[in-house]
C-alpha positions as CSV (number, residue, x, y, z in Angstrom):
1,X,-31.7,-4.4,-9.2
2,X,-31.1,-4.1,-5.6
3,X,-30.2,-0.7,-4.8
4,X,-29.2,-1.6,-1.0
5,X,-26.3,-3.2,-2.3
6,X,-25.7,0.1,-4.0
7,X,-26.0,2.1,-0.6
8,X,-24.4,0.1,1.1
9,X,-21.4,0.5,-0.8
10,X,-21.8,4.0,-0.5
11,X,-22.3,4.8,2.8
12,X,-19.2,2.6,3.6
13,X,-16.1,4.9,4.4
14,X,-13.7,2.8,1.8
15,X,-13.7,3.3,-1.8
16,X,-12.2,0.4,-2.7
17,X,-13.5,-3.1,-2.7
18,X,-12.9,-6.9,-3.5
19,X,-15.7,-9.2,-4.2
20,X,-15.3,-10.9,-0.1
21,X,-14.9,-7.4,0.7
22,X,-18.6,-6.6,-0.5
23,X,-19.8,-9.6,0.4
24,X,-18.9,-9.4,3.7
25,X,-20.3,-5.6,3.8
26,X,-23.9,-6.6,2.4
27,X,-24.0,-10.1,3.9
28,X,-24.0,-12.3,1.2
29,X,-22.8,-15.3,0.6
30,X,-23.7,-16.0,-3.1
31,X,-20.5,-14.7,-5.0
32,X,-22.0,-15.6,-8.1
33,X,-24.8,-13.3,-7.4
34,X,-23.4,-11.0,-6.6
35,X,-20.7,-10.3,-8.6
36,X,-23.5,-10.3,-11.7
37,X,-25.0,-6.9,-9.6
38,X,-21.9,-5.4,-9.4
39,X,-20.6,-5.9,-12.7
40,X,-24.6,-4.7,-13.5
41,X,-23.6,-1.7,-11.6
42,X,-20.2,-1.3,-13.3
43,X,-22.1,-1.0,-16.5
44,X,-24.3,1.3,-15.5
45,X,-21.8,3.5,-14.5
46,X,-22.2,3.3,-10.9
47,X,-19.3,1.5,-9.8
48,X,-16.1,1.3,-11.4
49,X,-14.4,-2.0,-11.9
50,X,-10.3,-0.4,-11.7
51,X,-8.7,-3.8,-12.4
52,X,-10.4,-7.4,-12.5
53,X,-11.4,-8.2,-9.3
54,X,-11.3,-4.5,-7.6
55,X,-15.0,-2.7,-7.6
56,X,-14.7,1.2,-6.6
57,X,-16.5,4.5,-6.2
58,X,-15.8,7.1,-8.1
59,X,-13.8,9.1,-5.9
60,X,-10.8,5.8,-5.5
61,X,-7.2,6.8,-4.9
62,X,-4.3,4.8,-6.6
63,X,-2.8,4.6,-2.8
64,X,-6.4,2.7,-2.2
65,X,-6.4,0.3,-4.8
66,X,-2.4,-0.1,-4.0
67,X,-3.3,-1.5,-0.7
68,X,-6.4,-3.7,-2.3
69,X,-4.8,-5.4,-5.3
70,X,-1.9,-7.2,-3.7
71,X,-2.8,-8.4,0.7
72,X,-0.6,-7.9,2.7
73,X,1.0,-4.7,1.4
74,X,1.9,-1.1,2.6
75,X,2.8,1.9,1.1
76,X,6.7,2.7,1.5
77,X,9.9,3.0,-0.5
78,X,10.4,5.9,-2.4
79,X,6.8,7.1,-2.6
80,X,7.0,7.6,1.1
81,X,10.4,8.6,1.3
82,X,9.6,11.2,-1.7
83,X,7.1,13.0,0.3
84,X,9.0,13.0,3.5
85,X,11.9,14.7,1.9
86,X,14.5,12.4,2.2
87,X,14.9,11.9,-1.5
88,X,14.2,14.9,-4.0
89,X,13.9,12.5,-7.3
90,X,10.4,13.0,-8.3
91,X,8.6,9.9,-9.1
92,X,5.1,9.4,-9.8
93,X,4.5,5.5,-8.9
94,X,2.9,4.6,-6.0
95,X,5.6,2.1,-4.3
96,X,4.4,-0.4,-1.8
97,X,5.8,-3.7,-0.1
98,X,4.1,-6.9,-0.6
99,X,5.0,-10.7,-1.0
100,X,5.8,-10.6,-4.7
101,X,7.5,-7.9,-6.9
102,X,5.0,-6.9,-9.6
103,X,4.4,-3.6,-11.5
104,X,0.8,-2.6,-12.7
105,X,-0.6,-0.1,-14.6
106,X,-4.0,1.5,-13.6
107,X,-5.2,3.7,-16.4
108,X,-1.3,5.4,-16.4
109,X,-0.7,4.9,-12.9
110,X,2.0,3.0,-12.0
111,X,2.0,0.6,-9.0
112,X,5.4,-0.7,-8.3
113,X,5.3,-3.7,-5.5
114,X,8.6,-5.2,-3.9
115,X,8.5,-8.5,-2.7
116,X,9.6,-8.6,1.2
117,X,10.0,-11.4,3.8
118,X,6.7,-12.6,5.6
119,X,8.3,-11.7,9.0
120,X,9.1,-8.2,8.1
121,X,5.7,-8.0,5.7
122,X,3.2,-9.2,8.1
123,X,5.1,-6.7,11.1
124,X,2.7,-3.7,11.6
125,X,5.4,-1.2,13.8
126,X,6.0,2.0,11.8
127,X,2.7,1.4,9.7
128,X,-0.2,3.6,9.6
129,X,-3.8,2.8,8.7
130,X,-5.2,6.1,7.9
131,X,-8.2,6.3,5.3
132,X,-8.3,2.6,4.2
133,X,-4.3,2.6,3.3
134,X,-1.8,1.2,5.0
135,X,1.5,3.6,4.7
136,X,5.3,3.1,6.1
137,X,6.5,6.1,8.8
138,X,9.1,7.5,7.1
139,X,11.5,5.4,9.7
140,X,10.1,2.2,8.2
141,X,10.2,3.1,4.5
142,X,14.0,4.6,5.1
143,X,14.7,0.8,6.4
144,X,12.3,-0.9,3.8
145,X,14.6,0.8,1.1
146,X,18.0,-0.1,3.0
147,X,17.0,-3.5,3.3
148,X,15.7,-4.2,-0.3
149,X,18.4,-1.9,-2.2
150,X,21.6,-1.7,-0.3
151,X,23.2,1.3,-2.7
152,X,20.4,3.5,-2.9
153,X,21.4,6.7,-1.9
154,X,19.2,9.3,0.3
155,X,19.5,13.0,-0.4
156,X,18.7,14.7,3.1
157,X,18.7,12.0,6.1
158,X,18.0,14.7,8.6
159,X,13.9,14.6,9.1
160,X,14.5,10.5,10.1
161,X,13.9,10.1,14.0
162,X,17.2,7.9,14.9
163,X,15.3,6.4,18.0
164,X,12.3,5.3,16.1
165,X,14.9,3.4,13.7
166,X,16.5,2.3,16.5
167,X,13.2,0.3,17.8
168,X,12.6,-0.5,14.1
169,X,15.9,-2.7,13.2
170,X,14.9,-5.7,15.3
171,X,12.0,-6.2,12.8
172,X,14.3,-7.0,10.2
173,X,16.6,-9.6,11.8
174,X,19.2,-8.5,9.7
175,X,23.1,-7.8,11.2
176,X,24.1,-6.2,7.7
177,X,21.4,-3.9,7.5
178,X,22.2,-3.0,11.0
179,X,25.5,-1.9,9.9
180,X,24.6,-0.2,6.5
181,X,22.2,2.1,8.4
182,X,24.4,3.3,11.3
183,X,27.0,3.8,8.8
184,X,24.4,6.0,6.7
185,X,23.3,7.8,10.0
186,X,26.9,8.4,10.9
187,X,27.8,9.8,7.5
188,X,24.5,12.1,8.2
């Protein structure tokens, strides 16, 4: 078998991969091909094959494969929100914004995905790339959550920056989530 496909894979920073994503990495342009060494690999135990479709190294994240599975998405909603303290309900999905709603499990894992407008989806202020996942500021996931749930309710509003929220609402294009949130920040 070819083991520069292998170390290629391995020397690459991400640890999550589609089939184009590989292909594009090594240079190859016969999917078939290919797909029979990685699925040789998966096998072998060198590679792990998460979900059909997804190829990973060992050391994968759910945030990772989150970001993978379902393009465009982000990380936001209450997983962000969560570890930002705004909300002390402990939940172990990893939730994310993408074009459909969906729920999958991988291997106990939850992934929960809300489906969002393109406009909003596809606009990259308040998102961070860091480590091969895209993830909401805490600002962006506060408004995610406004806009997709209007009666959710947020336990400590305090660590939101009201400016950066401020530059965010335009991105929605939404007058009644305008209001909702500087009613919520007033309350605050």
């Amino acid at each position: 078998m070819d083991n520069d496909l292998l170390l290629s894979i391995y020397k690459d920073k991400a640890a999550v991969y589609r089939l184009k994503d590989i292909a594009m990495l090594v240079n190859e342009p016969d999917f078939d091909s290919l797909n029979g060494k990685l699925n040789y690999y998966v096998r072998r135990g060198k590679l792990l094959n998460p979900r059909k479709g997804i190829y990973a190294k060992p050391d994968f994240t759910a945030e990772e494969v989150a970001c993978k599975l379902y393009t465009p998405s982000y990380i936001s909603l209450q997983y962000v929100l969560q570890r930002s303290g705004l909300i002390f309900q402990f939940d172990s999905a990893v939730t994310s914004v993408s074009y459909l709603s969906r729920t999958v499990d991988l291997g106990g894992q939850a992934l929960v995905y809300r489906k969002m407008k393109g406009s909003v989806l596809v606009n990259t202020s308040g998102i961070i790339r860091r480590n091969n996942i895209n993830i909401a500021t805490a600002e962006r996931a506060f408004l995610d959550l406004c806009y997709l749930d209007r009666d959710f309710y947020f336990d400590n509003l305090h660590p939101l920056n009201r400016e950066k929220i401020s530059d965010l609402l335009p991105v929605y294009q939404n007058a009644a989530l305008t209001e909702r949130v500087t009613k919520l920040l007033l309350n605050d």
